[in-house]
Z-matrix of the N, CA and C atoms (Angstrom, degrees):
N
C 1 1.444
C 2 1.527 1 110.98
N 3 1.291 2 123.60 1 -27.62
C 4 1.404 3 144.02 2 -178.54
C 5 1.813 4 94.56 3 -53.86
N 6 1.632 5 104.37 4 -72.98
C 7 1.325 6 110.45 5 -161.43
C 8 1.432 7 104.00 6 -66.73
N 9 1.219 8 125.94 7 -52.93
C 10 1.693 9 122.41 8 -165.64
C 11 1.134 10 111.89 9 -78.72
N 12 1.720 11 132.93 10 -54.70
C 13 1.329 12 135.44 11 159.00
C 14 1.566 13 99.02 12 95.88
N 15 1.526 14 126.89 13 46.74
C 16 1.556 15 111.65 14 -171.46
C 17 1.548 16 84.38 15 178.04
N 18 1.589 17 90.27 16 104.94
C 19 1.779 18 109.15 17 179.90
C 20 1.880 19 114.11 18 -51.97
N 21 1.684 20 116.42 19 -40.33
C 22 0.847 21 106.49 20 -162.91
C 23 1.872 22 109.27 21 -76.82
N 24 1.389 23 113.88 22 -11.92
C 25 1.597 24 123.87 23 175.65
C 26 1.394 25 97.89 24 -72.07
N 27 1.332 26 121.95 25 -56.13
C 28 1.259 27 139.70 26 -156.17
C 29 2.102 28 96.03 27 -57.05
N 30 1.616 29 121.82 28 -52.89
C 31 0.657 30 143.64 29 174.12
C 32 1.809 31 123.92 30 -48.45
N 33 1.463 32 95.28 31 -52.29
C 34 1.439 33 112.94 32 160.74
C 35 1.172 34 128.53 33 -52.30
N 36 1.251 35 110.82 34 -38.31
C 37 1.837 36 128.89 35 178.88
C 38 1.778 37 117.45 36 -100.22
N 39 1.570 38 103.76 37 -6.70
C 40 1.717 39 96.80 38 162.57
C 41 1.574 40 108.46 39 -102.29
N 42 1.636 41 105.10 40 -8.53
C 43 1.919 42 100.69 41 172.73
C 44 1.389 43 101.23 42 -97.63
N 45 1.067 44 113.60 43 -26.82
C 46 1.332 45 91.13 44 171.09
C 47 1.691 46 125.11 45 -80.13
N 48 1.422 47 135.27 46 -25.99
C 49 1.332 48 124.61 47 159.49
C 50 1.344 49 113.09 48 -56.95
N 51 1.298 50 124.70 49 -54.82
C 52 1.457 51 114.50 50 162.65
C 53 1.470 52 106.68 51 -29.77
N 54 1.224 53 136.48 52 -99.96
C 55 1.024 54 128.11 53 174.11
C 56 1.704 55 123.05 54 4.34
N 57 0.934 56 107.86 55 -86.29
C 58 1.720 57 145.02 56 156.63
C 59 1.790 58 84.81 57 -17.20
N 60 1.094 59 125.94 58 -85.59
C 61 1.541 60 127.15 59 -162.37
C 62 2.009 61 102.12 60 -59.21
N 63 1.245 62 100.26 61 -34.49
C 64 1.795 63 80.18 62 176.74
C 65 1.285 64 113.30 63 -78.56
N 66 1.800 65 124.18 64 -29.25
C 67 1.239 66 110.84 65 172.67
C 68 1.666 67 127.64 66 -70.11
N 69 1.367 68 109.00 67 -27.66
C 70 1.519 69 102.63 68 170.61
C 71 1.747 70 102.05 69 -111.24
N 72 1.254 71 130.91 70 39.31
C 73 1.508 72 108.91 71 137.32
C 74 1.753 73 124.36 72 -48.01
N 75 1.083 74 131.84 73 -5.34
C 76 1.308 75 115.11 74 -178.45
C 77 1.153 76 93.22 75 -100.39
N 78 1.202 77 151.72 76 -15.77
C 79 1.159 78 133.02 77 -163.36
C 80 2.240 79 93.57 78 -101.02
N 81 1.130 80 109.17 79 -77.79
C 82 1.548 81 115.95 80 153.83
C 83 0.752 82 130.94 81 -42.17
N 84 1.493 83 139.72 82 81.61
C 85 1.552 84 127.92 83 -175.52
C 86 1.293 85 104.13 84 -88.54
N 87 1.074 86 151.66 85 42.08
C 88 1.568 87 145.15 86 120.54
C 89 1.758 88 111.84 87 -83.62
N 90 1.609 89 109.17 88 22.75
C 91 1.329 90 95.76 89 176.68
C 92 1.607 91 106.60 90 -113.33
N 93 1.485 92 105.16 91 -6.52
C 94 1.369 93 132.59 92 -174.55
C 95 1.903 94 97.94 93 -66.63
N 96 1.379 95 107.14 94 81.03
C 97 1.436 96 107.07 95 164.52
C 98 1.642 97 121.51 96 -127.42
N 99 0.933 98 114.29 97 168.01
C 100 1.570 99 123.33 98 -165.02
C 101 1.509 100 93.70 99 -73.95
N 102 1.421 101 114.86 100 163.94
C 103 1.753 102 111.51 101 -169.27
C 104 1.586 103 87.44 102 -92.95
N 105 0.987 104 153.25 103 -28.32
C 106 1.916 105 135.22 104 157.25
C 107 1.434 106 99.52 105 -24.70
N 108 1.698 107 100.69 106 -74.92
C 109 1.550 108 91.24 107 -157.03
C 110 1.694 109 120.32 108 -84.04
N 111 1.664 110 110.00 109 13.16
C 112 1.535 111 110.56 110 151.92
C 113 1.781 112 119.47 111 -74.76
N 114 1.493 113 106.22 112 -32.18
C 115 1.386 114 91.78 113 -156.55
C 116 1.826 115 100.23 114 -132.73
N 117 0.876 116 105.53 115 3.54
C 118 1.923 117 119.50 116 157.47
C 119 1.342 118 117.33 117 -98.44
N 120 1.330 119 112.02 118 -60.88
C 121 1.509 120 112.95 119 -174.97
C 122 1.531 121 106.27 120 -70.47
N 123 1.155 122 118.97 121 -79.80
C 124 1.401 123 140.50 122 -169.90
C 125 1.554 124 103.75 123 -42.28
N 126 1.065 125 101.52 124 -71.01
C 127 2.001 126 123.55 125 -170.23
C 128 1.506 127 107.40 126 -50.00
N 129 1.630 128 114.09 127 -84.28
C 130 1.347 129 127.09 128 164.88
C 131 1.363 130 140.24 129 -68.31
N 132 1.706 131 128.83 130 -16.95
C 133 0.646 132 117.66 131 148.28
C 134 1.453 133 136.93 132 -115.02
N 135 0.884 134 111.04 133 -6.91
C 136 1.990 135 111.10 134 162.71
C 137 1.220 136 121.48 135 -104.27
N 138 1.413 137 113.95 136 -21.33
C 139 1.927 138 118.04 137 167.01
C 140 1.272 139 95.91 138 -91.13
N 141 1.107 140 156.25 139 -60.35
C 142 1.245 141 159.09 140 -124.27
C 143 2.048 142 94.55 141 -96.59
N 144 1.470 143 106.52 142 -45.06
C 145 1.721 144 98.11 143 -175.48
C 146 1.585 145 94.82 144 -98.58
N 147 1.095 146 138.21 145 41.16
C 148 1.395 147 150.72 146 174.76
C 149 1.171 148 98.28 147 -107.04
N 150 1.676 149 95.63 148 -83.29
C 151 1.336 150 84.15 149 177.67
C 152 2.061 151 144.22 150 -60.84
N 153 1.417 152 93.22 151 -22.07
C 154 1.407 153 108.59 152 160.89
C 155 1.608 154 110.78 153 -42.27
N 156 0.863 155 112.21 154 -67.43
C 157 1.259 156 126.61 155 -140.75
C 158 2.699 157 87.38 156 -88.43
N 159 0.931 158 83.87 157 -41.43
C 160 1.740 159 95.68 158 161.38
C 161 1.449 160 101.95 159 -48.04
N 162 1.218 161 104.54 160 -53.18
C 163 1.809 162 117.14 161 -155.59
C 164 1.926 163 89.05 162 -59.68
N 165 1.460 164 105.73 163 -55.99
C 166 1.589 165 111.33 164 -139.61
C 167 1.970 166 72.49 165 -76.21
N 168 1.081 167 109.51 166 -77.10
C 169 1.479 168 101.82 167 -179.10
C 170 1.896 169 119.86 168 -19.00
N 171 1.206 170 118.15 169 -45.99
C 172 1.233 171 93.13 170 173.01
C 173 1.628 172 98.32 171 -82.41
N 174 0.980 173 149.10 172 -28.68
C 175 1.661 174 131.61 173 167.69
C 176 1.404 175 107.39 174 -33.34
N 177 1.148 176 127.15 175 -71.09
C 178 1.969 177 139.16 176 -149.24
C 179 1.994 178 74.23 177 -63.81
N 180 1.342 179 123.25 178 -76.85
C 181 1.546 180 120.17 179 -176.76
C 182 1.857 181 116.36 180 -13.23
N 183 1.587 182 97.42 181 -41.81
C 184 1.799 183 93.87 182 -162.87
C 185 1.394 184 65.03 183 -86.20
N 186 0.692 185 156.82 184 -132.83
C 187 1.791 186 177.05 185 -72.16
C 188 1.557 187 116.76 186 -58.68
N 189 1.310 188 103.66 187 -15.92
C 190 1.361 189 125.90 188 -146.18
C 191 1.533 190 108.27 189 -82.15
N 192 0.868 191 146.23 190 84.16
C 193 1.574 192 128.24 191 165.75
C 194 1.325 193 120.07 192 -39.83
N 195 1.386 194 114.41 193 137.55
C 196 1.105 195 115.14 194 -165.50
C 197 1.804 196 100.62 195 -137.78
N 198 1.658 197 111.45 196 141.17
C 199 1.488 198 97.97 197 -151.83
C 200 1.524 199 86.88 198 -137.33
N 201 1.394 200 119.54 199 109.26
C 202 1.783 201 109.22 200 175.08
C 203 1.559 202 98.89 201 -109.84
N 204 1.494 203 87.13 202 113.71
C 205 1.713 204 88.66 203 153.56
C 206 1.454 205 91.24 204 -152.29
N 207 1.184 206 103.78 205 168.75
C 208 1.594 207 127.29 206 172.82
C 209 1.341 208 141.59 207 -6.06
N 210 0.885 209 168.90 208 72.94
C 211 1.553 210 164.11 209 129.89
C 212 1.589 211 84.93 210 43.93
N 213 1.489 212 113.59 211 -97.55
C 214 1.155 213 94.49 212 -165.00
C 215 1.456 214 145.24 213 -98.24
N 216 1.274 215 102.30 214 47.36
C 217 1.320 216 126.76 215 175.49
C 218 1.479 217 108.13 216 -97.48
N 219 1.465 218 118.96 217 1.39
C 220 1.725 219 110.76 218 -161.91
C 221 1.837 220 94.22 219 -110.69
N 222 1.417 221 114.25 220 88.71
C 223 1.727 222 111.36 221 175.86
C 224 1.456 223 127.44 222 -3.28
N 225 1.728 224 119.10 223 -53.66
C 226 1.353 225 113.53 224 -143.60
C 227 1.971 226 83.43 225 -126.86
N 228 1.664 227 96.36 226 155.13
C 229 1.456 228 113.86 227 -172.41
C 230 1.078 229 101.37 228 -73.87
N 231 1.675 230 148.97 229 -24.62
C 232 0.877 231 156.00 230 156.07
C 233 2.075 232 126.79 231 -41.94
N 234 1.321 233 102.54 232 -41.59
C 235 0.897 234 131.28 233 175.74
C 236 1.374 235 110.78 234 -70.15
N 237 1.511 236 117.68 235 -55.52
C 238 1.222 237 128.46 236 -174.72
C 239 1.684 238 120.54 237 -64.56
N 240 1.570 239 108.87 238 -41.09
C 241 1.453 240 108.59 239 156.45
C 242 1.336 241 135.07 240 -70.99
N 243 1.302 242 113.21 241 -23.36
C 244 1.869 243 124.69 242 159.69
C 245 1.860 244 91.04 243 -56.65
N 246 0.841 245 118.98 244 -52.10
C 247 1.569 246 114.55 245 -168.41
C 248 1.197 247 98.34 246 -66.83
N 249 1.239 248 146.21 247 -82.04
C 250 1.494 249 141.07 248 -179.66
C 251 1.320 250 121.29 249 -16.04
N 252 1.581 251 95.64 250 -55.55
C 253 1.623 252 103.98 251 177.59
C 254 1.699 253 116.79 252 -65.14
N 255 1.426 254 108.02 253 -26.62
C 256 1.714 255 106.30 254 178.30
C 257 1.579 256 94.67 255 -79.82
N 258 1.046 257 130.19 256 -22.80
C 259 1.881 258 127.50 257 177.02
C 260 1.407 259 110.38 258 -23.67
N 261 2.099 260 112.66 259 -32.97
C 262 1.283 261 108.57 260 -138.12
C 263 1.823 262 74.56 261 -118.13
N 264 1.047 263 117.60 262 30.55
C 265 2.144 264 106.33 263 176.64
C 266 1.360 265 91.82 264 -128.14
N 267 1.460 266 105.05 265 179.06
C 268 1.455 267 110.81 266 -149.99
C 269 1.515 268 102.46 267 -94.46
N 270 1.544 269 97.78 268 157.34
C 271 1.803 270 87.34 269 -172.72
C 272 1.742 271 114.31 270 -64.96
N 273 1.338 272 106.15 271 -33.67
C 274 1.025 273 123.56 272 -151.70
C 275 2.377 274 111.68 273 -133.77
N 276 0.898 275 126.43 274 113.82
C 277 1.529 276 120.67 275 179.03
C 278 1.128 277 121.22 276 -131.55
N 279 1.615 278 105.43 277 131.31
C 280 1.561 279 137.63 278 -151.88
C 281 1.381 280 95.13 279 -122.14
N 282 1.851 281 111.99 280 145.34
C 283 1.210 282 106.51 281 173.46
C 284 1.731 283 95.85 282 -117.62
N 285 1.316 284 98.18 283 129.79
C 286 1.788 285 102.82 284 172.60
C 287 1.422 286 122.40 285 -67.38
N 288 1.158 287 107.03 286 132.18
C 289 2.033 288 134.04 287 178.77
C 290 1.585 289 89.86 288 -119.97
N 291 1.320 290 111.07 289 88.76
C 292 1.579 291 124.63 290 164.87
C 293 1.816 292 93.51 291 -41.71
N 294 1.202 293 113.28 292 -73.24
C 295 1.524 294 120.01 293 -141.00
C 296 1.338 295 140.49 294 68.90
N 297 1.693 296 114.44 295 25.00
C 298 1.086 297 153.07 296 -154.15
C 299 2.078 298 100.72 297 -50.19
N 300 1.571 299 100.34 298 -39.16
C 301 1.523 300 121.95 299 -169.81
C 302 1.604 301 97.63 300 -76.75
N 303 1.469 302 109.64 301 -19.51
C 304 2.092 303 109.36 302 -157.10
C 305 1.729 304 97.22 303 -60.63
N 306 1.277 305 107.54 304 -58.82
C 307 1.589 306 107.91 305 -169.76
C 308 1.473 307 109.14 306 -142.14
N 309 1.205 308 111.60 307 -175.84
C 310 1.828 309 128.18 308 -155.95
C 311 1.394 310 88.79 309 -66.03
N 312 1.900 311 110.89 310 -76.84
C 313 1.308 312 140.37 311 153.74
C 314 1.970 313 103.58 312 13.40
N 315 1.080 314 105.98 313 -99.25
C 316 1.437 315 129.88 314 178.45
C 317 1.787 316 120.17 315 -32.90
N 318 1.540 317 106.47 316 -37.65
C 319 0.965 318 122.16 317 -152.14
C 320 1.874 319 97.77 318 -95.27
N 321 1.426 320 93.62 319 -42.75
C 322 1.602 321 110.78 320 163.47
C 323 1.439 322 111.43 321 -55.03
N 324 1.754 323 121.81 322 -52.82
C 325 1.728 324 102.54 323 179.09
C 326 0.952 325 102.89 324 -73.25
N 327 1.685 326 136.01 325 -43.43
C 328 1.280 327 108.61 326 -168.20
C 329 1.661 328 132.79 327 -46.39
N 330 1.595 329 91.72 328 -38.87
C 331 1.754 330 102.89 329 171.40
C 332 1.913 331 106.66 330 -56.38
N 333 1.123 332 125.99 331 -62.03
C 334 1.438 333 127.09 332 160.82
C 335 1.748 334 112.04 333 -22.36
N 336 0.894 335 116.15 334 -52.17
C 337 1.353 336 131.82 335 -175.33
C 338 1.654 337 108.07 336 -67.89
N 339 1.390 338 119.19 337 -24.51
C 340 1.374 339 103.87 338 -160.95
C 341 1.630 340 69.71 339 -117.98
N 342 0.791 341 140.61 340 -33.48
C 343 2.132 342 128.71 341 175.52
C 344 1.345 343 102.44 342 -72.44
N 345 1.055 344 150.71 343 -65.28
C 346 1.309 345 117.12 344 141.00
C 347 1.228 346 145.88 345 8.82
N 348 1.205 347 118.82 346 -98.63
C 349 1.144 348 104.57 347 165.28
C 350 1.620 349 148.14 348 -33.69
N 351 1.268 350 95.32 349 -60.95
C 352 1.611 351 113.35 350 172.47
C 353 1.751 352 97.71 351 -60.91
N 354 0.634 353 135.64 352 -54.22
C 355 1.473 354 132.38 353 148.59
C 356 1.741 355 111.06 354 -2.91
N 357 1.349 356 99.33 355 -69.93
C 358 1.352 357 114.92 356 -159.97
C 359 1.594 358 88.47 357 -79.76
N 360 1.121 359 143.00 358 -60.77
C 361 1.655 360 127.08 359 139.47
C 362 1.078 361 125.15 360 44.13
N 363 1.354 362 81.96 361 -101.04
C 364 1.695 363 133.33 362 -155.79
C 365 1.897 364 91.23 363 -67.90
N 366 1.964 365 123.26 364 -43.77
C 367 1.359 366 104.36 365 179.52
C 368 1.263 367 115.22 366 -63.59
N 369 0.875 368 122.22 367 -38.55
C 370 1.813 369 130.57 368 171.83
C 371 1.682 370 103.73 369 -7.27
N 372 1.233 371 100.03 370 -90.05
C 373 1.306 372 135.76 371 157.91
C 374 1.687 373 101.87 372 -5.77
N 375 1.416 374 102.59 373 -95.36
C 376 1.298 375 115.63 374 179.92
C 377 1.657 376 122.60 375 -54.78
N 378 1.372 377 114.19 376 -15.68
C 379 1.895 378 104.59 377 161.16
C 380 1.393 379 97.10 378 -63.21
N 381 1.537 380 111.57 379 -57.21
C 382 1.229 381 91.01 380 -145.59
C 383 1.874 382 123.47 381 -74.27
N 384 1.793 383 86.61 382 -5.05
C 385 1.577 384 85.11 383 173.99
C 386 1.774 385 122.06 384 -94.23
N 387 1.320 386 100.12 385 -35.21
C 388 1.709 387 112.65 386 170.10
C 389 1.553 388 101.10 387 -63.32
N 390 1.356 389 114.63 388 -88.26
C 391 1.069 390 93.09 389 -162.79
C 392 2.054 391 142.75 390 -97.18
N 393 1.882 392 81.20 391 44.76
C 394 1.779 393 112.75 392 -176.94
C 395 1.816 394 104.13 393 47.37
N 396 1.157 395 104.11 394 53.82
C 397 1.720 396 90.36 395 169.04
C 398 1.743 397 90.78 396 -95.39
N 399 1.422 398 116.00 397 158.09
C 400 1.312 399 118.00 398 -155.51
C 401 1.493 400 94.24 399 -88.73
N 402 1.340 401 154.49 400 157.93
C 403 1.525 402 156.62 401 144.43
C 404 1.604 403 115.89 402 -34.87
N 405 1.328 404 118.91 403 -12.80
C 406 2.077 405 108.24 404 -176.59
C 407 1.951 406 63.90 405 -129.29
N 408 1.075 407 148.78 406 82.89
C 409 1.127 408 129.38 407 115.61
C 410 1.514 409 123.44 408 -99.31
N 411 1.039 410 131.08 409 144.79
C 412 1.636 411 147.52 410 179.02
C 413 1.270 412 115.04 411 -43.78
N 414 1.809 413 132.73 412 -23.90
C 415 1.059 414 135.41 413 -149.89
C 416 1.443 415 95.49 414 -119.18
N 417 1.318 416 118.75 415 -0.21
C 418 1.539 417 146.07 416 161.26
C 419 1.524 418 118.51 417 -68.57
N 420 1.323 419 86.60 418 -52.10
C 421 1.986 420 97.18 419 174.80
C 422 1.252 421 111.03 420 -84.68
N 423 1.672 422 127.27 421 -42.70
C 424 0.977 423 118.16 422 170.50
C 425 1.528 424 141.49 423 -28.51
N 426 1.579 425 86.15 424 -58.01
C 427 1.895 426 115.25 425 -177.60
C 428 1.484 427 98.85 426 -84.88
N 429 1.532 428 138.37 427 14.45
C 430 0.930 429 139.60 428 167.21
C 431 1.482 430 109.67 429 -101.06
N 432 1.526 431 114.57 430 -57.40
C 433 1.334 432 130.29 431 156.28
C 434 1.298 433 112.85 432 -11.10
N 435 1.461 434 93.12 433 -93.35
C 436 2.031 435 104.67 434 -179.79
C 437 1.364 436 101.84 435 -60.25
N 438 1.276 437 157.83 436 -22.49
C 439 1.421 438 131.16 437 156.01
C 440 1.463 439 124.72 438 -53.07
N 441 1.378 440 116.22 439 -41.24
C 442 1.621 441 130.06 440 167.04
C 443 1.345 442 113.77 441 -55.41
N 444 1.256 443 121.20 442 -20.92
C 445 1.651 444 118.02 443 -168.90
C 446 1.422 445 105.78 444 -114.64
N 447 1.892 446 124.22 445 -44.29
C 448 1.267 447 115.49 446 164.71
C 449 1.283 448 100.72 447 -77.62
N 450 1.658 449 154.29 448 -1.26
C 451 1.461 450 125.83 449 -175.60
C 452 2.120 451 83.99 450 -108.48
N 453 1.034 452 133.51 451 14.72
C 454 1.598 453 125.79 452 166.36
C 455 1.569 454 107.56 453 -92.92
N 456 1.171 455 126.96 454 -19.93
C 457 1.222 456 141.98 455 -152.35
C 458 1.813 457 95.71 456 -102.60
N 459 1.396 458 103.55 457 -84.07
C 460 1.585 459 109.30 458 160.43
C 461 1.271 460 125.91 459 -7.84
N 462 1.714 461 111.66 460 -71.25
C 463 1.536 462 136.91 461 -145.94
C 464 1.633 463 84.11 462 -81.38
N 465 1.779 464 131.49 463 -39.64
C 466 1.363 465 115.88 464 -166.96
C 467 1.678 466 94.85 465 -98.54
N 468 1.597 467 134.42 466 6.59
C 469 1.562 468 102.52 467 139.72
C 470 1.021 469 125.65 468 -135.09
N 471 1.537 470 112.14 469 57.54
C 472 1.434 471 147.40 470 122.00
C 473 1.443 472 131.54 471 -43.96
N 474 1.813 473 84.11 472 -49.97
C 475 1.761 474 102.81 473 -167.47
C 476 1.381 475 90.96 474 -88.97
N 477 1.557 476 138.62 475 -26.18
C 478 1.446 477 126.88 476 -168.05
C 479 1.382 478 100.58 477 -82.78
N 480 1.458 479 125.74 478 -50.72
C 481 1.459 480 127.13 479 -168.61
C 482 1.534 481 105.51 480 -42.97
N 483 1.402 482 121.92 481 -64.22
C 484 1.634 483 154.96 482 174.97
C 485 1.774 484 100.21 483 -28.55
N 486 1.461 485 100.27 484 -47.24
C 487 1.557 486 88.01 485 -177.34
C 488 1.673 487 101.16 486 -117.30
N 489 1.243 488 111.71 487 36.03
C 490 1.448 489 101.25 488 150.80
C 491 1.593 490 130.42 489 -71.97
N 492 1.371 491 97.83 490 -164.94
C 493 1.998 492 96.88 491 154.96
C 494 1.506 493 112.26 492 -97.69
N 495 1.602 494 101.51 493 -27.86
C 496 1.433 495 96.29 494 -155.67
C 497 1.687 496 113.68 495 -74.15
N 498 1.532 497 116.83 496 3.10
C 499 1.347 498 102.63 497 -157.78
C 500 1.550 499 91.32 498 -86.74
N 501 0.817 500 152.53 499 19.12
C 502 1.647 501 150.85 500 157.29
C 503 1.827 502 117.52 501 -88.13
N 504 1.480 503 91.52 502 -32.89
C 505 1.669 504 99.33 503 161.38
C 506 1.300 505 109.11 504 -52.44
N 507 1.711 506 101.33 505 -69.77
C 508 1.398 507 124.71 506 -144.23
C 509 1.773 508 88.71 507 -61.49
N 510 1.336 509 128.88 508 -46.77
C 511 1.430 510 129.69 509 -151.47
C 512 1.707 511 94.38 510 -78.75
N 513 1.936 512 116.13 511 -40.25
C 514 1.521 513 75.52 512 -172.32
C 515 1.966 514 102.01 513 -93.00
N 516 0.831 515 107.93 514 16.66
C 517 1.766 516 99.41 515 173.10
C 518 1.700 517 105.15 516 -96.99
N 519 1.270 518 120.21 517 18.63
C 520 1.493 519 133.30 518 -162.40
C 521 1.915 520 76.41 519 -123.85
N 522 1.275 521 135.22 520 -62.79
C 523 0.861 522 125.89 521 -153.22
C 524 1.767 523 114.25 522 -80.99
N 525 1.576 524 111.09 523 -47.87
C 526 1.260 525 133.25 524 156.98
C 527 1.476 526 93.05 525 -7.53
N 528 1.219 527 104.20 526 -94.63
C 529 1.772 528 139.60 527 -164.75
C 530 1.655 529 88.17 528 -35.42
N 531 0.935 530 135.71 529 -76.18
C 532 1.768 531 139.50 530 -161.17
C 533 1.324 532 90.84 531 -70.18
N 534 1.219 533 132.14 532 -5.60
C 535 2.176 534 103.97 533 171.67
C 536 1.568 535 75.11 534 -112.27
């Protein structure tokens, strides 16, 4: 909810792994679950208050005053480590308006965007069953890690390109060039 910021994407991509897990239970048998715990447990209550709770979290973010001045301009030692610790939040927070409905263009990455992802999903899954890395191994979080940080980075200039002007340039001088 952090990276995309737009319940109804967010929504699209937890029915659709659901989805995704009943069609390849035969291949994954940890996808082999009872339809309760596809679409109660899973769906509504851990995707569904995820993203809730994603949603309100990026709200309090736009809401947020945000105050840069100095290290050592702030009196008390107390103060100064609250500041350190905000070092690591964003300078600045935007809430995303896909506009997924505006044009053909848009509507096409967004679909890219949600196959994608679930994509990126869906390998999760498959390390750990192809090539037996165990589920609490480290190299699990890792490759989860750097997906969260290069796919936060990506996904917000994704969302800037999308609502520029230029992507109508860029697409027909993209197309020009290939005929």
């Amino acid at each position: 909810a952090l990276i995309i910021r737009d319940v109804w994407l967010l929504n699209v991509i937890s029915i659709g792994f659901e989805l995704m897990e009943y069609t390849l239970e035969c291949q994954l048998p940890n996808f082999g679950e009872c339809w309760w715990d596809h679409w109660i447990l899973d769906f509504l209550l851990c995707n569904g208050l995820g993203i809730y709770l994603g949603i309100k979290t990026c709200e309090y973010l736009s809401m947020k005053t945000y105050h840069w001045r100095g290290l050592w301009k702030i009196p008390t030692f107390k103060g100064k480590l609250k500041r350190a610790a905000e070092q690591f939040t964003p300078y600045s927070w935007e809430q995303f308006k896909w506009g997924y409905t505006e044009s053909f263009t848009k509507f096409i990455s967004v679909a890219a965007l949600i196959t994608f992802w679930m994509l990126q999903e869906l390998n999760v899954f498959y390390l750990k069953t192809i090539l037996w890395v165990p589920p609490h191994h480290s190299l699990n979080a890792y490759r989860e890690l750097i997906y969260a940080v290069c796919g936060a980075c990506a996904i917000s200039e994704m969302y800037h390109f999308l609502q520029s002007k230029y992507i109508s340039d860029f697409l027909s001088s993209s197309i020009r060039q290939r005929s």
